[in-house]
Structures are given as C-alpha cells and as structure tokens.
C-alpha positions in Angstrom: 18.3 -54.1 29.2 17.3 -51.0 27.2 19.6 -49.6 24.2 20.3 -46.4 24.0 16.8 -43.9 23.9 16.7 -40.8 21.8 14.1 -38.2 22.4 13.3 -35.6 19.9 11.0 -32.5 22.2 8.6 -31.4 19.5 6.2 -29.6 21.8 5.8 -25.7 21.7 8.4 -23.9 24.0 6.7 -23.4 27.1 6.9 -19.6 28.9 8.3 -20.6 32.3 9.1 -16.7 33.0 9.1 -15.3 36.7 7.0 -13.6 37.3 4.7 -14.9 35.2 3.0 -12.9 32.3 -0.2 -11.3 33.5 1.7 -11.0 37.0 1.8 -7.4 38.1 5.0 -5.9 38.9 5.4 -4.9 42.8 5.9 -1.2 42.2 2.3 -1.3 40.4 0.7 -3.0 43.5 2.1 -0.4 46.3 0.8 2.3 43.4 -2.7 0.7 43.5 -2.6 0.9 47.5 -1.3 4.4 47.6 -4.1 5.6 45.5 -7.2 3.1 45.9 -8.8 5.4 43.2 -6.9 4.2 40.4 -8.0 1.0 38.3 -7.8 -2.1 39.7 -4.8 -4.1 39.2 -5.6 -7.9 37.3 -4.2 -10.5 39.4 -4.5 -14.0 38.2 -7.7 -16.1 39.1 -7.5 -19.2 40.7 -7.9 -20.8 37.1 -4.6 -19.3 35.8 -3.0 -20.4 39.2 -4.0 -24.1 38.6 -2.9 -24.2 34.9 0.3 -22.5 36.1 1.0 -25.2 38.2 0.3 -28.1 36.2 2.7 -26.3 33.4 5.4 -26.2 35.8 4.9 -30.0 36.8 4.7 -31.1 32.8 8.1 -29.1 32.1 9.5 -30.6 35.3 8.3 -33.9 34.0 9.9 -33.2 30.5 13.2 -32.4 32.0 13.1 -35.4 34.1 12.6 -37.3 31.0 15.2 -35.5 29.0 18.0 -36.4 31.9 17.4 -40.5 31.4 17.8 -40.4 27.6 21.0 -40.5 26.1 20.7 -37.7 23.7 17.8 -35.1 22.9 17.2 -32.4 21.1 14.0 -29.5 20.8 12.9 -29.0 17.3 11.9 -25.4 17.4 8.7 -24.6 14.5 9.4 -20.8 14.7 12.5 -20.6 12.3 10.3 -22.2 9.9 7.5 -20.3 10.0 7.7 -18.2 7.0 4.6 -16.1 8.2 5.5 -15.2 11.6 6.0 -11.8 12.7 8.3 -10.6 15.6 6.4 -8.1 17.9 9.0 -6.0 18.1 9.4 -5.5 14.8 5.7 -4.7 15.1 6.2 -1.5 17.4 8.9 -0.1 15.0 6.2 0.0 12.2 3.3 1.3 14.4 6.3 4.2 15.9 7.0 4.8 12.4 3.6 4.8 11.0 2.3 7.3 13.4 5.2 9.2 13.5 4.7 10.0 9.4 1.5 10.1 9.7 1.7 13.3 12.8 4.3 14.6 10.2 2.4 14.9 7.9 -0.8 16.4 9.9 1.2 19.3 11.1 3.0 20.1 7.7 -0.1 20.1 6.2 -1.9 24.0 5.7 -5.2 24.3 7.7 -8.5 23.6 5.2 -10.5 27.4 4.6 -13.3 27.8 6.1 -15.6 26.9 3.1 -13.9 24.0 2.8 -16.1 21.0 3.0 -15.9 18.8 5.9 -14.0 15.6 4.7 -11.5 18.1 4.1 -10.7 18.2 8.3 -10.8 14.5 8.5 -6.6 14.8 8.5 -6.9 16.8 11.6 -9.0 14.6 13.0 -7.0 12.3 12.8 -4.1 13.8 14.7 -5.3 12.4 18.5 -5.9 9.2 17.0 -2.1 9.1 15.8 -0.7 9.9 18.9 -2.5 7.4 20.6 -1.0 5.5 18.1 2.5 7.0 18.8 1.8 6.0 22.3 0.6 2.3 22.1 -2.6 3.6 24.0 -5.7 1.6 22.8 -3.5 0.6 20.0 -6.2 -1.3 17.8 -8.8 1.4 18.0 -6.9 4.1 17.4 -5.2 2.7 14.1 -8.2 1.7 12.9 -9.3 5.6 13.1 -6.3 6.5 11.6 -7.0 4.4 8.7 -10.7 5.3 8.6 -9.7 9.2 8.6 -6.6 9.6 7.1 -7.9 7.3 4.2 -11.7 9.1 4.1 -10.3 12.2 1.5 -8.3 9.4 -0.7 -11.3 7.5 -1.9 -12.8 10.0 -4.5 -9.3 10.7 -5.3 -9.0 6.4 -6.0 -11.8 6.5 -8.3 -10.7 9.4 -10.1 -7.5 7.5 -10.8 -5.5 9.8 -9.1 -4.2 9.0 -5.6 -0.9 10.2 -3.9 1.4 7.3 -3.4 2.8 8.2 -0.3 -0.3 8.4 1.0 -1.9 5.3 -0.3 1.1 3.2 1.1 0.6 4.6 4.7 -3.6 3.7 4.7 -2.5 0.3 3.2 -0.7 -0.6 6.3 -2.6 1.4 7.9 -5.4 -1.3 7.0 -2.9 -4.7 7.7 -2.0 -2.8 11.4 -5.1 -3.5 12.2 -5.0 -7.1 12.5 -1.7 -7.4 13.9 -0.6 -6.5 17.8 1.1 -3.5 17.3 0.9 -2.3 20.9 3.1 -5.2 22.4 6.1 -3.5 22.8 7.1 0.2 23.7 3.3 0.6 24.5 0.8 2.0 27.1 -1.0 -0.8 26.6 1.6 -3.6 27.5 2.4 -1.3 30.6 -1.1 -1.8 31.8 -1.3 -5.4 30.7 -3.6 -5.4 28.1 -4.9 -8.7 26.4 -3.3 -8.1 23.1 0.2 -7.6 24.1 1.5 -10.8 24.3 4.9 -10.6 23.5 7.0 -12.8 21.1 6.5 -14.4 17.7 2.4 -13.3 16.5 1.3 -16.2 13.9 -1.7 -15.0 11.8 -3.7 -14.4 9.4 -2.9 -10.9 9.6 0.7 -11.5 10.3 0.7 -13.5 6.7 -1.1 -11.1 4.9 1.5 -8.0 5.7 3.7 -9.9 4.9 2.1 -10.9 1.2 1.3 -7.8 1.2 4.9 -6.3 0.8 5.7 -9.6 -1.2 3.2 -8.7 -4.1 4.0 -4.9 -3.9 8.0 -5.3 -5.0 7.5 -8.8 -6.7 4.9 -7.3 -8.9 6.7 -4.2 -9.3 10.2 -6.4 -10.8 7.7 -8.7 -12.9 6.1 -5.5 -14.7 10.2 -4.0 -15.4 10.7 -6.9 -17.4 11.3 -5.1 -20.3 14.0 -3.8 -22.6 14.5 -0.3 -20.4 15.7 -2.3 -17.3 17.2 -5.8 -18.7 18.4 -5.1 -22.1 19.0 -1.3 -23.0 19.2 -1.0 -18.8 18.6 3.1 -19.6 15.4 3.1 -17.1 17.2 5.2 -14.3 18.7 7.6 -17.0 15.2 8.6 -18.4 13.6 8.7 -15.0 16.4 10.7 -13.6 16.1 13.1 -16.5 12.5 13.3 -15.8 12.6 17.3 -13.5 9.4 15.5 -11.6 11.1 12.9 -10.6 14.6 13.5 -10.1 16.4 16.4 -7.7 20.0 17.7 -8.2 21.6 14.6 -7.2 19.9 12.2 -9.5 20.2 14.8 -12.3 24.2 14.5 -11.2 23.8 10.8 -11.9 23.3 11.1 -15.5 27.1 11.9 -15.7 27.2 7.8 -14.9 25.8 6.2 -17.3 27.3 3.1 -17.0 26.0 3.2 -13.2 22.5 3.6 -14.0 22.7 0.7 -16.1 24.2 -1.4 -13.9 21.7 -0.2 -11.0 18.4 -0.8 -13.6 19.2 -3.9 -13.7 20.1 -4.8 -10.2 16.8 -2.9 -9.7 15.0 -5.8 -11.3 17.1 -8.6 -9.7 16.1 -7.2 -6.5 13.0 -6.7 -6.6 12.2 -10.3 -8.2 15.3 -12.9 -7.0 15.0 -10.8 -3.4 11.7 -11.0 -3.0 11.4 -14.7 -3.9 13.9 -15.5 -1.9 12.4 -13.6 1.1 9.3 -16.1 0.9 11.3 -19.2 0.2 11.8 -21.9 3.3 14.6 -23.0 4.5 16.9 -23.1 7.7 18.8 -19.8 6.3 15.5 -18.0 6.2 16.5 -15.6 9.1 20.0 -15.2 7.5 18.6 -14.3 3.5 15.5 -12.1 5.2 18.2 -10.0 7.0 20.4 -9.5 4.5 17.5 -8.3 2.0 15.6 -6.5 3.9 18.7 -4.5 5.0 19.1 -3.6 1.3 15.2 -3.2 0.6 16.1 -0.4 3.0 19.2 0.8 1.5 17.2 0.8 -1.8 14.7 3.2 -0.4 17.1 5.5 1.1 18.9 5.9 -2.3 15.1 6.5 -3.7 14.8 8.8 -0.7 18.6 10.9 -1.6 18.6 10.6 -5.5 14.7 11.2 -5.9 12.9 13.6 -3.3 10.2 14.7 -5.4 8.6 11.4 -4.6 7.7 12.1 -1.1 7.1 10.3 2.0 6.8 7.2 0.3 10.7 6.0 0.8 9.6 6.4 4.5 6.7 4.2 4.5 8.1 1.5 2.9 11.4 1.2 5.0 8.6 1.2 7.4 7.3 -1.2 6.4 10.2 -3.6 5.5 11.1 -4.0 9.6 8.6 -7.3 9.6 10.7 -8.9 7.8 13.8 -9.0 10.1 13.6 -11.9 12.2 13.7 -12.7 15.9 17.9 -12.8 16.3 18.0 -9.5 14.5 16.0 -8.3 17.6 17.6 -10.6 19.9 20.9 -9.3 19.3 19.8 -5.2 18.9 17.6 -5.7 22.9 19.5 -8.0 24.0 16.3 -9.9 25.3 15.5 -12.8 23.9 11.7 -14.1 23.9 10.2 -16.6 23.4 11.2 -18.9 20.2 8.1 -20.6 19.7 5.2 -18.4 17.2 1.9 -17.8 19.6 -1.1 -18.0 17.2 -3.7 -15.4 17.2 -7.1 -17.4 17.2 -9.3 -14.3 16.6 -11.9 -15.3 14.4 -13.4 -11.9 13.3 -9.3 -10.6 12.5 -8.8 -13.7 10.6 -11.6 -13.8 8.3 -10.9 -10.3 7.7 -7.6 -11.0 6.9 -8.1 -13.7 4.6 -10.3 -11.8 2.8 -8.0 -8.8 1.8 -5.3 -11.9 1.1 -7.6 -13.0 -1.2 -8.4 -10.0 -2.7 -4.6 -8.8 -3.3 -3.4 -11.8 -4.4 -5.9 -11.6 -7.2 -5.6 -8.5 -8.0 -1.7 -8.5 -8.4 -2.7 -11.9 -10.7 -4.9 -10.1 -12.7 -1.8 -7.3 -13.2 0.9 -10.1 -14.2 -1.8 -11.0 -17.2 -2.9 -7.9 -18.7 -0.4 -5.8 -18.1 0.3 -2.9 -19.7 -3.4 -2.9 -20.8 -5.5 -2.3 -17.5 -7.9 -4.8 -18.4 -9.4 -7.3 -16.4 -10.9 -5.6 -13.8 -14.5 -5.8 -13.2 -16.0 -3.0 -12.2 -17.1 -4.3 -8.8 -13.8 -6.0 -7.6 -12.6 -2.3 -8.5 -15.0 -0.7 -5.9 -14.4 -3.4 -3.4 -10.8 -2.8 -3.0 -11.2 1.2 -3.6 -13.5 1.5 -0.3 -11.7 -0.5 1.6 -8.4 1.1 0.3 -6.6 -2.1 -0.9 -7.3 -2.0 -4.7 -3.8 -2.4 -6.5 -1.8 -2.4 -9.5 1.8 -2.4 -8.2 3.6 -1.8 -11.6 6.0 1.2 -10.4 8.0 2.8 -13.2 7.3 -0.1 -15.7 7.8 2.4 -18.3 10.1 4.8 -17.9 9.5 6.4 -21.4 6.1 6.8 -20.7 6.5 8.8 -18.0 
C-alpha cells in the first residue's frame, strides 16, 4: 500500500574496478616467478579480501534497493568540490616541472672551480629532476629538487633580488610536495606505490596550489588598478617600449596602439573577473575553469611570443595552470574516465604543513592589497619565515609600468 518511493544515493562512488586496485597485473606475477630475485610483488592480505567483499555485497545491496524505487538519482560531491585536484592533471605539472627544471640544468655554464659550493647545488639537483621526470620516488625526489634548486635563491631573496622564473618553479616546487604527483605516467604507480591512488586528490595541499595560483593573478589584477591599465590603458605600450622587456615583436606592437589598450585592460579583467570566477561554486564550475584556464594559457604564450626577455617564467605558469582543468577535460583527452568521487588525503604531517603555507600566503597577499605601493607591513620575521621556506610574496607584476 506504499506510494511511490524516491531514493536520492548520496554515498561516495564506490571503486568496483576489476581487477581491483592494489591487484597486480598477470604479466608482473609470471615476471616475479621468472626472476625470484626481483622484489616481491604486494598481493592483498586477507584484510583487503574481506573488506572487498563486503563492498561488493553493500553495492549489490544498493542496486537492489535502487531497482524497487520508482525513481533515483546519485548526487555526485566531486563537481562541487572547488578544491579538488585531478591526478592527471597532476603528472602534467610534475612532467613539466622537471622538464624546465633539466632545461635549465643543462643550459646553465658549469660553476669555476673557486666557485663556492652552493654554487653546484643546480647540478646536484639534476638526478633528483629526472627522477622527478620519471615518477620514481616522486615525493622525495621533489622535495630535493626544491631543497637544491631553491638553496642559491635565498641570499638572492634577502637581497631583494630573485629571478622570477626561478622563484615560480621552487614555489611549486614547494606545493608538489604535498600533492601526489606520481599517480599517473609514473614509475611509481607501475610498481604500486601507496601514493598513487588515482582519481580526484582532496587536500590540504590540493587547496593550497590551488590558492596559491588564485592569489598570484588575483593579486597581480588588484595592484593594476590604476590609470595605466583601466583609464589611460597605455601599460602594454610603455612596457613594450621598455628594450628589457619587450623583443622585436612586441616592439612591432607599438604600431597598434589601439590594441594595446584594448589588451591592458582585458589584462586586468582577466586577471581579477577570471580568477574570481575560477574559485566561485556553482554547477558550471568545470565549464568557466576550462574556458579560463585555456586563456590563462593563451595569455602566457602571448607573454612568451611578444616578451622573451622574461624567461622561463611563461612556462612555469602554463605549468602550473593545468590543475585547474577539471576531470571531463581529462576524461575526454584519455578517454578513461575515473573515478567521480574526490579521495581525501588524511596525511596529518602534509596537511598541517599545508595549512601553514595557506596561512602564510593568504596573509601575505592581504598585507600587499593594504599597503600597496608602499612595502610596508611586513615584519621582519614573517619576512624571514616565508624567505627560507621560499614562499614569501608580493605578487604585484607590472603594477607600474612607468616605473619600470
């Protein structure tokens, strides 16, 4: 005598893959009996096979349930998870990461022999890179990449003086850390390693990158709001007549004045309206985060045509921008869907190290939206904090064009 039932499935997706993850594959079995002398290969523990079983019994249950009601539906959390980060967006940026970062090792001359030895840390740092190329030990080798490859930029931050380019590849150098970039295209999820879980990584760390790149182009369009980029819009006319900045093509550019107005201030639109709307809920999330970081990119490869002078730095940041693009973006370009639901990393050391540089930047980039242009604010010990650990900022990015 029952009316009509409606059930509403707001459980996480359940992984009902075969095989199961953490089952080895057959090939790597007959390898392991060919040649005892290798490593072991994990096999599940009777544990795992019990839990395994009962999952298959609740999702059985479920779709038992599911088949009496009249209508039902599964209310997926993922596409509303504005801090979750797709995995395989996350081997793009550790490919790309390591890939400038061996660039820029072997482009770079040899230190003298009197040279003193922080000098060598870059070459140092080369193994550790390709490791990181490789997705082999993935966390510990981009933590030495970030402890080498940043050791000769800290006297450089105090001075005042610091690369760019090179600042932007230890900053997510630093955030790498906390995130599983080895799950994908990896060494380490070919020999099953804990951390390569693949799917949708909800962190800490996962939020903070992408904060991180928030503050970096928000705080950047807040600082340009000023008569070069919204009223006069004649910013990218005095930087492209700046010789340091600009190369033969953006001194061509000047013959367009009217473009580089227009472009100033889309500049600032961009970089403010974009970014907010990159962090702002909603079900089109995965449609505006597409669409923006697509021309994020196209932004930086106009920076990297019209303005070479400025290095590796275009590279890093269209590195960088790849978290952003959601799971149907990878979906559609593999052509291997995973799973929808986020997994959440419960590391406790990762997260309070995470929430700490969160902390830390968000601060920081407050501190810049009220005193700037003075550079103010800033006690001298919140400077050193973020200066050892490489994550002291002040994101205001050609602000002043006629300061330059």
């Amino acid at each position: 005598g029952a009316g009509s039932v409606i059930a509403v499935n707001v459980s996480s997706a359940d992984d009902l893959r075969f095989p199961p993850p953490g089952i080895p594959s057959e090939w790597r079995i007959l390898w392991n009996k060919l040649f005892p002398f290798t490593r072991p290969v994990p096999v599940p523990g009777l544990a795992a096979i019990v839990m395994r079983t009962l999952l298959l019994a609740s999702a059985h249950r479920t779709t038992l349930v599911e088949t009496g009601t009249r209508m039902h539906s599964r209310e997926s959390r993922a596409h509303f998870s504005l801090f979750a980060i797709d995995t395989r967006a996350l081997a793009v940026v550790r490919i790309g990461l390591a890939s400038i970062l061996i660039y820029q090792v072997l482009t770079t001359p040899l230190p003298s022999a009197s040279a003193p030895l922080i000098d060598y840390s870059l070459i140092a740092a080369l193994p550790f890179a390709l490791a990181l190329l490789l997705g082999y030990r993935t966390r510990l080798a981009v933590a030495a990449c970030w402890a080498l490859y940043g050791l000769p930029l800290r006297p450089d931050l105090f001075d005042g003086v610091v690369p760019l380019e090179s600042y932007m590849l230890t900053l997510f150098l630093f955030w790498g850390f906390f995130l599983p970039l080895g799950a994908h295209l990896s060494v380490d999820s070919r020999r099953g390693a804990s951390h390569t879980r693949k799917g949708l990584i909800l962190s800490v760390g996962s939020a903070g990158f992408l904060i991180q790149v928030f503050l970096i182009y928000f705080s950047a369009g807040v600082t340009k709001y000023m008569p070069e980029w919204v009223t006069e819009a004649s910013a990218l006319e005095t930087i492209f007549a700046l010789p340091a900045y600009a190369n033969d093509l953006g001194r061509a550019m000047l013959a367009f004045p009217t473009i580089l107005a227009i472009g100033s201030v889309l500049t600032v639109v961009l970089e403010v309206l974009g970014s907010l709307l990159l962090m702002a809920p909603g079900k089109t999330l995965a449609l505006r985060r597409t669409v923006i970081t697509l021309a994020f990119i196209l932004f930086h490869v106009a920076l990297a045509v019209f303005m070479s002078p400025i290095g590796r730095f275009p590279y890093v940041m269209m590195v960088a921008w790849v978290v952003f693009l959601p799971s149907v973006f990878w979906d559609r370009i593999t052509r291997r869907p995973v799973t929808a639901e986020p997994y959440v990393d419960t590391g406790r050391i990762r997260n309070v190290g995470a929430g700490f540089a969160i902390v830390y930047i968000v601060i920081s980039n407050l501190i810049t939206w009220m005193y700037y242009p003075a550079n103010e604010g800033f006690p001298a010990v919140w400077q050193a904090i973020g200066k050892y650990l490489l994550i002291y900022q002040q994101w205001a990015m050609f602000s002043v064009p006629s300061s330059l």
